[in-house]
Structures are given as C-alpha cells and as structure tokens.
C-alpha positions in Angstrom: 5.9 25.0 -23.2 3.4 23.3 -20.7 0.3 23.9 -23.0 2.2 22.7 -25.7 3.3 19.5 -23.8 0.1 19.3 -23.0 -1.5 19.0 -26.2 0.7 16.7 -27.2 -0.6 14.8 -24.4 -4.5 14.9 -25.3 -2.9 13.7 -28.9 -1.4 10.9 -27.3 -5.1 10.5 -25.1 -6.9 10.4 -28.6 -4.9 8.1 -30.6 -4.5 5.0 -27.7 -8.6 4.7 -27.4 -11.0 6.1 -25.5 -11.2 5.4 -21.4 -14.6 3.4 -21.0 -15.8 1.6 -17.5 -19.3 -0.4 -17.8 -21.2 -1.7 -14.4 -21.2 -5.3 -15.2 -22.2 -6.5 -11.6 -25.4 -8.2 -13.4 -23.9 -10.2 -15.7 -20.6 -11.1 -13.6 -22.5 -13.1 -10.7 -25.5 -15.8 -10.5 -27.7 -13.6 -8.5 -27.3 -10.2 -7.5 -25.0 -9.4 -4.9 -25.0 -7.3 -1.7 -23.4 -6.4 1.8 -26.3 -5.3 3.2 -26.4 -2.3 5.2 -24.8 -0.5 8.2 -24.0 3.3 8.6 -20.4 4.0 7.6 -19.9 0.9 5.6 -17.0 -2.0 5.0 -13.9 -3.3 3.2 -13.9 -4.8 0.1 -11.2 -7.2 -0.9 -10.4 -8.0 -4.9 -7.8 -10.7 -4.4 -6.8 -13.9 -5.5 -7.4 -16.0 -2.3 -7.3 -19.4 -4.1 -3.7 -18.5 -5.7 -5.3 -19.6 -9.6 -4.1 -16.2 -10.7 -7.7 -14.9 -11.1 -8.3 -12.3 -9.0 -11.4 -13.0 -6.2 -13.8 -10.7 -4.5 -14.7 -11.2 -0.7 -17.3 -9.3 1.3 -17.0 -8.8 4.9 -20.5 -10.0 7.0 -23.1 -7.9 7.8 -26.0 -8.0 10.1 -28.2 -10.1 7.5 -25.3 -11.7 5.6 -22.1 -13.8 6.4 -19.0 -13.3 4.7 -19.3 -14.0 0.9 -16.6 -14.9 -1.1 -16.7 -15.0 -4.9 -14.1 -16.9 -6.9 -13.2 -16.1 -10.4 -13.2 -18.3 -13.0 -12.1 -16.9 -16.1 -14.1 -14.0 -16.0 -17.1 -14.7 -14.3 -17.6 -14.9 -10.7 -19.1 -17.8 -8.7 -20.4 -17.8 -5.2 -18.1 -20.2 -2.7 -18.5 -21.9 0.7 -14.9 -21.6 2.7 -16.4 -22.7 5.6 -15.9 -19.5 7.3 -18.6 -17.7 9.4 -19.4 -14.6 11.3 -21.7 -15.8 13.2 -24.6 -13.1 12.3 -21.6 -10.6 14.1 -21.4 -7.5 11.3 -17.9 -7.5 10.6 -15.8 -4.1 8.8 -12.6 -5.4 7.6 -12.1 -8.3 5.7 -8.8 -9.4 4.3 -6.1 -12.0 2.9 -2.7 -12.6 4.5 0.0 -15.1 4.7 0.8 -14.9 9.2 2.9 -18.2 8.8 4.6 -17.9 5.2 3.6 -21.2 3.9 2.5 -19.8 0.5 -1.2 -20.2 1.1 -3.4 -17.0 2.8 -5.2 -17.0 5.7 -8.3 -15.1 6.3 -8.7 -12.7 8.5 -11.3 -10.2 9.7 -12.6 -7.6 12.6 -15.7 -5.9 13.6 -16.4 -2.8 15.5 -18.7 -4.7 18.0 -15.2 -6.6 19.5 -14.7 -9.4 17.4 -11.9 -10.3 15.0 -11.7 -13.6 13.2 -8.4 -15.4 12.1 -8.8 -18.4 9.9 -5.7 -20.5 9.0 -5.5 -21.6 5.4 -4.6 -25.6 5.9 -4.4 -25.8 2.5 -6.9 -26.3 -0.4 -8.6 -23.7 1.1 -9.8 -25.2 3.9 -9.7 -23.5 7.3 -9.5 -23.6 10.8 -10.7 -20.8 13.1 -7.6 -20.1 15.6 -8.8 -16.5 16.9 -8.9 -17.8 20.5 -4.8 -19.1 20.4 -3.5 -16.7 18.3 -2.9 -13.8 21.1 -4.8 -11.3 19.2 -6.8 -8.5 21.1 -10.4 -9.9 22.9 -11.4 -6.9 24.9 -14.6 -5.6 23.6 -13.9 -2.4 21.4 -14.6 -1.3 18.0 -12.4 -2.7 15.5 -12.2 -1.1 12.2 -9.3 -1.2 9.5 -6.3 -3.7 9.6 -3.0 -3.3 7.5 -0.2 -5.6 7.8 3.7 -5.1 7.2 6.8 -6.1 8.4 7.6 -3.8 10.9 10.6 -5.3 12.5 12.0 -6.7 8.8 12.0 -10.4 10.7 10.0 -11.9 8.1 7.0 -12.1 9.4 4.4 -9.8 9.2 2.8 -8.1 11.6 -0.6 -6.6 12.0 -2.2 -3.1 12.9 -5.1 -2.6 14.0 -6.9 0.7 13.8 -9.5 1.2 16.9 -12.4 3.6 16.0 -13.3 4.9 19.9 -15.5 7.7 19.8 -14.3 8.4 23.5 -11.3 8.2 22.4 -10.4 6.0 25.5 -8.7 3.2 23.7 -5.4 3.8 21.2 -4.6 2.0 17.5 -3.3 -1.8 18.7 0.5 -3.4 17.0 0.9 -6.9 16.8 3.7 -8.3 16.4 3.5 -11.5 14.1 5.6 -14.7 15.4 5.2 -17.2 12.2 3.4 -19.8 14.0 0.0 -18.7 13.8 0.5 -16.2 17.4 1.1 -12.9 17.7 2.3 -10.6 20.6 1.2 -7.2 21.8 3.8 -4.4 21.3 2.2 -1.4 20.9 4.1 0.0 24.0 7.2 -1.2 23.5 6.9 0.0 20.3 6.1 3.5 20.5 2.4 3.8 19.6 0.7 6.3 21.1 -1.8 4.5 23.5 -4.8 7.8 23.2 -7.1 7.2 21.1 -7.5 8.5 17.8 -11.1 7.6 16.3 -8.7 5.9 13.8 -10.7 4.5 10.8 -7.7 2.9 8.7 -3.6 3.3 8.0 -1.2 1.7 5.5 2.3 0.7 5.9 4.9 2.1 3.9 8.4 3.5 4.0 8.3 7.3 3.1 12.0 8.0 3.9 13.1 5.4 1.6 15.8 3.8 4.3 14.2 0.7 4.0 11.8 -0.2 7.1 8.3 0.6 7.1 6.4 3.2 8.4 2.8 3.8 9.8 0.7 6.3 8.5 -3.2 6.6 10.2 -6.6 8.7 9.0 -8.2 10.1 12.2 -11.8 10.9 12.1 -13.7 13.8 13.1 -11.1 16.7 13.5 -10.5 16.6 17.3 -6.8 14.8 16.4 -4.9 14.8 13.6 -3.6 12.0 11.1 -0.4 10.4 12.4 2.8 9.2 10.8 5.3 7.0 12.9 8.5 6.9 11.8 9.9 3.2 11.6 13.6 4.2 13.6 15.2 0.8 12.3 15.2 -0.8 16.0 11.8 -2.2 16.4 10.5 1.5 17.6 8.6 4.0 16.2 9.0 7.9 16.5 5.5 10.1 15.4 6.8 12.8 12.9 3.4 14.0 12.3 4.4 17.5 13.1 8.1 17.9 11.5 6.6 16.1 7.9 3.4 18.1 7.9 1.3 15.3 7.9 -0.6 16.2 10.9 -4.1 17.1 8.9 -7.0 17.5 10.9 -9.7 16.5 9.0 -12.3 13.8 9.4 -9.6 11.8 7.9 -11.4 8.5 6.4 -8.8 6.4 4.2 -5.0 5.9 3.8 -4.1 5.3 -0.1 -0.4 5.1 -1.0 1.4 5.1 -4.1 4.3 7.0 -6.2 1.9 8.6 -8.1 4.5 11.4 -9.8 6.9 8.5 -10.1 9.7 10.3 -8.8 11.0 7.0 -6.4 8.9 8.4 -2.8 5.9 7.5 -1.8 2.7 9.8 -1.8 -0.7 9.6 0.3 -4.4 10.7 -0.7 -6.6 11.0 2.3 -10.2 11.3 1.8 -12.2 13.8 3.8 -15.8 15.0 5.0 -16.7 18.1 2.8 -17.9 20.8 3.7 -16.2 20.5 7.1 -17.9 21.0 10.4 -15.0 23.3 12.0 -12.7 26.0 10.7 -9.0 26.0 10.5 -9.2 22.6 9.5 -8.4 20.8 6.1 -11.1 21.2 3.5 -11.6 18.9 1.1 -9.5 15.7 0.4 -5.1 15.9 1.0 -3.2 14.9 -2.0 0.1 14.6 -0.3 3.1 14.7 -2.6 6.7 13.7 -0.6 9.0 16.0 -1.3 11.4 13.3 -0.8 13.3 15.4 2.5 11.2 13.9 5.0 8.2 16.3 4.6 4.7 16.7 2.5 2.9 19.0 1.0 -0.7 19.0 0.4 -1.1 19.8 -3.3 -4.9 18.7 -3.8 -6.2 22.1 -4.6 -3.5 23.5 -7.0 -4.1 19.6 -8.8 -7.4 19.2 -8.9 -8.1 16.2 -6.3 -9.7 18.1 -3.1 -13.1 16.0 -4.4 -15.3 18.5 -2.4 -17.8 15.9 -1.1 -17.5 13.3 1.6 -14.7 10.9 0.4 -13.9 7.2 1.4 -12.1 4.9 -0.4 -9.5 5.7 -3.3 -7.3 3.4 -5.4 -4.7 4.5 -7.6 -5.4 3.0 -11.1 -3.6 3.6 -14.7 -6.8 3.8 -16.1 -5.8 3.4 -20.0 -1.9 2.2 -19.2 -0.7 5.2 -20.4 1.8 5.4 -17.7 0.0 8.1 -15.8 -1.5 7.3 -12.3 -5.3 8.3 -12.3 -7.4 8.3 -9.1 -10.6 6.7 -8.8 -12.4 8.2 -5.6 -15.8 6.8 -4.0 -18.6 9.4 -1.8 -21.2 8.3 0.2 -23.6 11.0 -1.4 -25.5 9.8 -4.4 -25.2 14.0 -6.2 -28.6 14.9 -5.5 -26.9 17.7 -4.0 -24.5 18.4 -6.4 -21.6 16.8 -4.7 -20.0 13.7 -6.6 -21.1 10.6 -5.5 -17.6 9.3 -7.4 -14.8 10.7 -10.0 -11.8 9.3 -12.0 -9.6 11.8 -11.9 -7.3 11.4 -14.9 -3.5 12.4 -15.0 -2.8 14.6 -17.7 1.3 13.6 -17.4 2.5 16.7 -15.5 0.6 16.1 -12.3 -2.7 17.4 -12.9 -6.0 15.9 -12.6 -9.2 16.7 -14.3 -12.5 14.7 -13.9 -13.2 12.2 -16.7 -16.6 12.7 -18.5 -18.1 9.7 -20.6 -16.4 7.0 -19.0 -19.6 5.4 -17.7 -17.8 6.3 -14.1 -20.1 9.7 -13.9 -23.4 7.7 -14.2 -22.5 6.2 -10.9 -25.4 7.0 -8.3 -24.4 5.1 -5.2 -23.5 5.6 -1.9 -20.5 3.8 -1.4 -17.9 3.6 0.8 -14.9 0.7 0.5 -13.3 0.0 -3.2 -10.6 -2.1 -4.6 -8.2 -2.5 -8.4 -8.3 -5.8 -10.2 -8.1 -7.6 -13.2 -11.3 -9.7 -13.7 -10.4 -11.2 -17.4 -6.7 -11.1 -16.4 -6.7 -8.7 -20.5 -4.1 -6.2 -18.3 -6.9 -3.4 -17.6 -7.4 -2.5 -14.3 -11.2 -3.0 -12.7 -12.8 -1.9 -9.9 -14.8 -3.1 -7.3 -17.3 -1.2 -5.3 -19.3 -1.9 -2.3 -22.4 0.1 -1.7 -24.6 1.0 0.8 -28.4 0.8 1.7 -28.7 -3.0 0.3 -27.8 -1.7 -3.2 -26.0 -4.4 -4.9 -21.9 -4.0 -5.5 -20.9 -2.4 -8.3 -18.1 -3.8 -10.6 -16.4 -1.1 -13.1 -15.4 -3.3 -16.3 -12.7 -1.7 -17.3 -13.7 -2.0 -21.2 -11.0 0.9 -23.0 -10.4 0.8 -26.3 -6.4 1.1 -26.1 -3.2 0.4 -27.7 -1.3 0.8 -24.9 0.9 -2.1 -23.2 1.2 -3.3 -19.8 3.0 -5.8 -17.2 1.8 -7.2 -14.7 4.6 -8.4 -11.3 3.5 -11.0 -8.9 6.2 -11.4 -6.2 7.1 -14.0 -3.7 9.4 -13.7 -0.7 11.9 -16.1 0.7 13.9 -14.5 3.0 11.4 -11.8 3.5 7.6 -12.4 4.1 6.1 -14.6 1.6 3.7 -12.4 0.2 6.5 -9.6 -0.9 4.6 -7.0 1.1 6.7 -3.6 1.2 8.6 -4.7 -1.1 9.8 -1.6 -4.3 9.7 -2.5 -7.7 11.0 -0.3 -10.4 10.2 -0.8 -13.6 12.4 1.0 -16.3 11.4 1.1 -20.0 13.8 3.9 -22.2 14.6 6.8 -20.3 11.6 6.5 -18.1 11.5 4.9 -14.9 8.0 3.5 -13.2 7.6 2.4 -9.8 5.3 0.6 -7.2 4.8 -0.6 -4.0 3.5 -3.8 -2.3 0.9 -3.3 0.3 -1.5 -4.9 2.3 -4.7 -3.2 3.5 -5.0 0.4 2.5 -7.1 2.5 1.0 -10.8 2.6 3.2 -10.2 -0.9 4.7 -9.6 -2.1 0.8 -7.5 -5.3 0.0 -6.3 -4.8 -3.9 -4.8 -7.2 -6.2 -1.7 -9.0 -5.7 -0.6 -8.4 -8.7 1.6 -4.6 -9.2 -0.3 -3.3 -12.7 2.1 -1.0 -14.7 1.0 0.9 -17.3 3.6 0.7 -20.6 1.6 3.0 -23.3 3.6 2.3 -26.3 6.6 0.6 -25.3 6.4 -3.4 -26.2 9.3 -4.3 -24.4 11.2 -3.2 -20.7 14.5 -2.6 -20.4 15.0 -3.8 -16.5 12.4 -4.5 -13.4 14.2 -4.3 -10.2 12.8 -5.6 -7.0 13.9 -4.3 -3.7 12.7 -6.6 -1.0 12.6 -5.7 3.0 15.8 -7.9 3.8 17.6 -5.5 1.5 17.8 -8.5 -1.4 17.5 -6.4 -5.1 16.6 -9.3 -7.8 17.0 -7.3 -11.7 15.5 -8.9 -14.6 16.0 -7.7 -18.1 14.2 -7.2 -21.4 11.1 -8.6 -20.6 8.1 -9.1 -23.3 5.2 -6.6 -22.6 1.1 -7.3 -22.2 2.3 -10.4 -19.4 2.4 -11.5 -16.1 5.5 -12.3 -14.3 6.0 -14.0 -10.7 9.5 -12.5 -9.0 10.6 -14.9 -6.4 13.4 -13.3 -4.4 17.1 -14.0 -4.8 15.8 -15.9 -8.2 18.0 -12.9 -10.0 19.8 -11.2 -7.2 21.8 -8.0 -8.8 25.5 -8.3 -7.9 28.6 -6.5 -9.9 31.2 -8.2 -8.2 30.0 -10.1 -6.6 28.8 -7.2 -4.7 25.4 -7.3 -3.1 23.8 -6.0 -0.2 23.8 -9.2 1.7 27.9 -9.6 1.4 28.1 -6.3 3.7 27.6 -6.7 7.5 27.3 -3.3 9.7 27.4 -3.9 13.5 26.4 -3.5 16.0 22.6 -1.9 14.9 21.7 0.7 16.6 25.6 1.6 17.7 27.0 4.3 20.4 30.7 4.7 19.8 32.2 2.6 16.6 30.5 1.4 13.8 32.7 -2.0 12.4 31.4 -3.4 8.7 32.8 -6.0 7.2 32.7 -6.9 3.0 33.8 -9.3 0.5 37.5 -9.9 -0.1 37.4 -9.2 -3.8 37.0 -5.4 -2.7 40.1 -3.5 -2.8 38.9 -0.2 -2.9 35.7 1.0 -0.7 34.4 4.4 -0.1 32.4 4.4 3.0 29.8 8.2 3.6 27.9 8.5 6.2 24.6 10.8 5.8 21.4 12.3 8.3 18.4 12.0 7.1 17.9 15.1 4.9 21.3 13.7 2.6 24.1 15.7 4.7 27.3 13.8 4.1 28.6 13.4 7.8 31.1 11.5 7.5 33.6 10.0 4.5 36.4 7.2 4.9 38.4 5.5 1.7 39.7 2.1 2.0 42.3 0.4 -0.2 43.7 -2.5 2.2 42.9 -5.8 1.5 41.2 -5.8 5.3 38.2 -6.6 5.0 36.9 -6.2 8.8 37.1 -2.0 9.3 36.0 0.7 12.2 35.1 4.0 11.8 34.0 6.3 14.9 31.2 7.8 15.5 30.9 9.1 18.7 31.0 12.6 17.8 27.7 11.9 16.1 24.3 13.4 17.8 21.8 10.3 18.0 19.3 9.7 15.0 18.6 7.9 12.0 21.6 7.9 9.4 22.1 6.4 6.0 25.7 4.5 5.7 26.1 4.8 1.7 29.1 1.8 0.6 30.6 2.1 -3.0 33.3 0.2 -4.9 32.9 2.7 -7.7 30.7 0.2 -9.9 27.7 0.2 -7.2 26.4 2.0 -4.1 24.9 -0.1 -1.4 22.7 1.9 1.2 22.0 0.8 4.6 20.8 2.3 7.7 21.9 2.9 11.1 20.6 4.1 14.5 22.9 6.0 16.1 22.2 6.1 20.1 
C-alpha cells in the first residue's frame, strides 16, 4: 500500500512542475554583497523591518563591515542607511523585535566579544541606541544567539540569550521584557541552569501544547547535552531534558522548530558536526519527531535527514506548496570531500526525505553557516537566504518552480498578546486535511525568518477555516478564505465563541493552587462538565454541573503537585486550560 501511495505521490510531484532554485544574489543587489569573514559565522535575518510587506534582508557587522541592511522594493533589493552602527565590533546575531508593542520593530543585536546593541524603532525607521538603560547584560562574555518569547504570557516579550563559554564558566542569560524599553534579569528566579553550556542558539516553543512556551537549547561540542525547560505555567521552568529524550549530546549547532508531520506538536531538527569526535554520542543531525506524550524520538536516520556533514542552519520550507514540509539544510564544507556542502531534502508525504537533484540547490559550493525563508516577489514561493563565509558574497535561492500549486500566506498581530503574534498556533484546515504553524522569533542558526506563516495548499483554491490560537488563550476563526493571498489576523478581530462561550469568559483561581480549585463561567451555561488531566492525558478528576451557579469548587488536595490540564465543556466546545498544582 505504501509504494503505491507513493507513486501516486511522484504523480502528483510531476504534474504541479518541477522544484527549481536559481542564485540570483547578482542580479538582486547594486553591488555584490558580503559579511565578510570570521570562523564559525553569523545570523541572517529575511524580514520585513520597514512593515511595507516586502520582506528585508539584514546582515549582522563584521570586522570589516557594519551592519547592512537591504530593503525590498518589489523585488529587488537596495542598500539602506538606519543609522545603526557597530562600531567596527563583529557582531553574531542580528534580529527584529517589537520590546514595547507599539507596532514598529526595534533592532537588536549581540556579539561574542561582550557587546549587544538595542536600537528603539521611533518610528519611520529612525532609531535611538538605548543598550546602556535597557538593563540588559554588560559583563564582557561571548554572546551568540538570541530568541525571544513570551515566557510569562504578560504580553511582553522577553529575551534569551544563549552564551557560548568555552570554559563553560558562564550559563544561557533570561530577560525578562517590561514594555518600556527595560528588561530585568531572571534567569535564577526562573529556573535556568546558571553552568554553562557552550550554547550556540535555542527557540521558544510550547512542545506540550498547554499553552506557555518552552525553551529548547543546542549545546556545542559534546561535553553537555541539548536542554529543554519545561515552561511550568508560574513564571519557572523545570529541565526535562532527560524524561523527553532530548538530552543529545552532540556538537549541537542550531534549534529549527516546526510541525513538520502536521500532526498538531511541535518537532525539532538539530544540526550536528559529522563525523563526531567522541563515541556514544549522536552522529549525524537529530530529526526529533514529538510523539505528542511529552517525549521525542530521534528519527533522522530511518528518514533520511542525519545530513552526515557538519550542519548549521536549517529552515523548514514547502518547497513546491504541495503541503509537505521539505528541509533545506546549510554545511560549512564546500564537498570537496564528499560531504554536502547543502541539501533540500524533499518530503515525499509519509515522512520521508530524499535529497533533491536538479534543483540548482546541489550546485551550491559555499561554506555557509546562518540561513533564512522569504518571499522576495511576494508570488507565494518561499526563498532563501544564505550567508557565506570566507568573503564569498550571500547567496539568495530564487525560488523559481514551475507549479500549480496554491498557497496562503498569515501575517498576525497581537493586542492582548505581544504585538508581533510570536508563539502564537495557527491551523489552517482545507477538506479533511489540517495544516499547522507556529510563530517564532529567532531560531534556526541565529536565523530571523519571515513574518509571514507560508502554507503550502497544492490543489485546493479555497480553505475551509484558519484558526489562530494566541498566548492569552484568545482563538480568532476565519472561514472560506480565497487561496494564492496574504491575510493579516489581528487578535479578537474574529474571536471563536459558540455561546457565547470563549476562553476568556472562564476564570480558574487561584494559579498555581494547593487545596481547591474555584472557576467561574458565563451564566448562559447550564450544563458544564469540568475533567481534570496529568500531563500524559490521565483523566484525574470529573465533576458535572447543572445549577445555574456559576461561581464552583472542586478539591484537589488529594492531588500530587505538577502540571495538569483542566478540560471545560458545555457539550458544543471544550475549553483547555492549565493549572499548577503545588
């Protein structure tokens, strides 16, 4: 049955075009364009930092040049002056974020010789360097990657930043953001580990579905392994490295997230040094697939994706918007010695991966580092962006596929969450299938990505339902919604209610709780059924209500302390919240 479902597949490959990428970096830009060089390389951001819904392309400084910063305009990118400098400092990370939620982004950027830079947008894309007032980190170590989430669901995002310490002396920092342009230390109080980790990079993202985000970290050089905190819903985090089998050791490089199965939980690919310089360790890259019970499993082998070279940035990228998730994966090896310098991995539609041939991706012979997904003619094929090493000039992969496939394109903006939407899940459902995606910002090897969420439609020209859950628990649903166009979500613009029945009209206090656990809900509820579950799904606890009360109480205090999911239904919905149970 497989083979045949497969060859139904290659089919469908054949008659929607053939998958095609052309280097255009020469024709794109005035003059050529480079970082210039330092061993172990930089970010790359391709994002639309003047909000004209072209995507942008920024390049951190180096030791011989600042920070460039390329604006779109339909299709062709110019050269800019934002006024922001380095300093002749190298920087590694550079990346767009809104830290006060005024709709604009601010810039922001570190270096592993002890700088970081934070530029506030003042509009019009002018800027003003606050790095010395806004409480962030001064002490002289090497910064590397930055991602930014919402950690503590407050609104505001907040910031961490990985620290690359060869002694590994000093631990991954977590900032807390405060809205006004400040930010406060809390990597104690939070729960990160204070060691040190030779940390390249990490992504935000919430793996256990229960709504907060969690912290997941690439450690370098096999002496500690990768990390995944656990976001436990009260402004702490608990490291689950071990019980989720995330703990790889490996000279872990880059963080990429995405549901790339699209079965609703959220995977990770890690890049990785091949062959690797101890035994007993991880060999090759880790394609983890959640099995959605709180644990991983590192598939890469039996799918195709270990790489076998000496990975660094990935992006996750529909190639031909067939609906399948491909994998575009850069090396700092240029295949003199028969190790891939790059590969697109395409998705054959049951999970496994083979590398493309005649794409124009193979003829690639960089050494590169840091990559990003955008849309450069805004046409709904994904791009890529690709920063290179040794003064060789970027490349940028013109994603030129002859296909009949469709495609949507989501733009989000937050209101009562953080303006940007980041951590926000989007589900997309066209027939009987169901598509999702995630909002993130900074992943990847120190990448910055579009804005925009790219899905992939193939045939279908129209979509049944998008539905947007935000961090403060909003869900907005829109429904039947043209294909091949872009769409900007603004939360609580469509919020999905049946009944009046949201997930803002239920109140469970107090959060985290010893003894009782009281909720409250609307009074055009007569009949509620109220389940308790652990984390694995185990039903706990049930309790039916059919009085006209709308203020209950149910006891817990026969409950061992954890994380548990509180699951209310008035037969026509299910609303899921989370509690901490001291």
């Amino acid at each position: 049955m497989k083979r045949l479902l497969f060859f139904f597949i290659l089919i469908a490959h054949q008659v929607f075009g053939q998958i095609e990428f052309r280097n255009d970096e020469s024709l794109l830009f005035d003059q050529e364009t480079v970082y210039g060089s330092s061993v172990l390389g930089p970010s790359i951001s391709f994002f639309d930092f003047d909000q004209d819904g072209w995507d942008d392309i920024t390049i951190p400084a180096s030791a011989t040049q600042d920070f460039q910063f390329f604006k779109n305009v339909n299709g062709n990118f110019q050269a800019v002056d934002l006024g922001i400098s380095s300093n002749n400092i190298q920087a590694r990370h550079a990346i767009w974020v809104d830290i006060d939620n005024d709709g604009d982004h601010d810039f922001f950027a570190t270096s592993d010789l002890g700088y970081i830079w934070l530029y506030r947008n003042e509009g019009n894309n002018t800027f003003t360097n606050i790095t010395n007032t806004s409480g962030l980190p001064t002490i002289d170590i090497p910064y590397w990657g930055s991602s930014w989430g919402d950690y503590n669901n407050d609104g505001i995002l907040d910031v961490f930043i990985s620290i690359r310490d060869a002694d590994q002396i000093q631990g991954n920092l977590l900032y807390q953001g405060n809205g006004d342009g400040t930010f406060t230390n809390t990597t104690v109080s939070a729960g990160i580990d204070p060691a040190g980790y030779i940390t390249f990079c990490s992504s935000f993202f919430d793996y256990d579905n229960d709504g907060d985000q969690d912290i997941y970290t690439a450690n370098d050089k096999c002496t500690t392994p990768n990390t995944l905190y656990r976001n436990n819903g009260d402004g702490t985090f608990t490291d689950v490295s071990i019980a989720s089998g995330t703990n790889l050791y490996m000279s872990a490089m880059s963080t990429t997230i995405d549901d790339f199965n699209n079965d609703g939980w959220l995977d990770i690919y890690v890049t990785n040094f091949y062959p690797p310089f101890e035994e007993d360790v991880t060999v090759g890259n880790a394609y983890l697939l959640n099995n959605g019970d709180g644990t991983f499993s590192n598939i890469a082998l039996e799918n195709g994706t270990r790489f076998d070279s000496i990975g660094w940035g990935t992006v996750c990228i529909d190639a031909s918007n067939n609906t399948y998730k491909d994998l575009y994966v850069s090396g700092s090896v240029n295949g003199e010695d028969g190790r891939l310098s790059a590969a697109l991995y395409l998705n054959d539609g049951l999970g496994n991966y083979t590398i493309s041939t005649g794409t124009g991706i193979e003829e690639d012979p960089f050494i590169s580092y840091s990559n990003a997904i955008g849309d450069i003619q805004n046409d709904g094929l994904q791009d890529i962006v690709v920063i290179n090493a040794n003064d060789a000039p970027i490349s940028l992969w013109n994603n030129t596929s002859t296909t009949d496939n469709n495609w949507l394109k989501i733009t989000l903006e937050g209101t009562i969450s953080n303006k940007m939407g980041i951590g926000s899940k989007i589900k997309v459902g066209v027939g009987e299938n169901v598509y999702y995606g995630y909002t993130l910002c900074g992943e990847g090897y120190m990448n910055q990505n579009s804005d925009t969420e790219f899905f992939g439609l193939g045939d279908a020209t129209t979509v049944d339902y998008i539905e947007v859950t935000w961090l403060s628990g909003m869900i907005d649903r829109i429904e039947d919604i043209d294909s091949n166009q872009t769409l900007t979500i603004v939360e609580g613009s469509n919020p999905l209610s049946i009944n009046e029945f949201t997930i803002n009209d239920i109140t469970l206090y107090p959060n985290p709780t010893k003894d009782n656990i009281h909720f409250s809900y609307p009074e055009n509820q007569q009949e509620i059924t109220i389940s308790i579950m652990d984390i694995q799904g185990k039903v706990i606890k049930t309790q039916y209500f059919d009085s006209p009360n709308q203020e209950q109480t149910i006891d817990i205090s026969d409950m061992a302390s954890g994380v548990y999911f509180v699951s209310i239904d008035n037969t026509q919905k299910t609303i899921v919240k989370k509690i901490v149970v001291l």
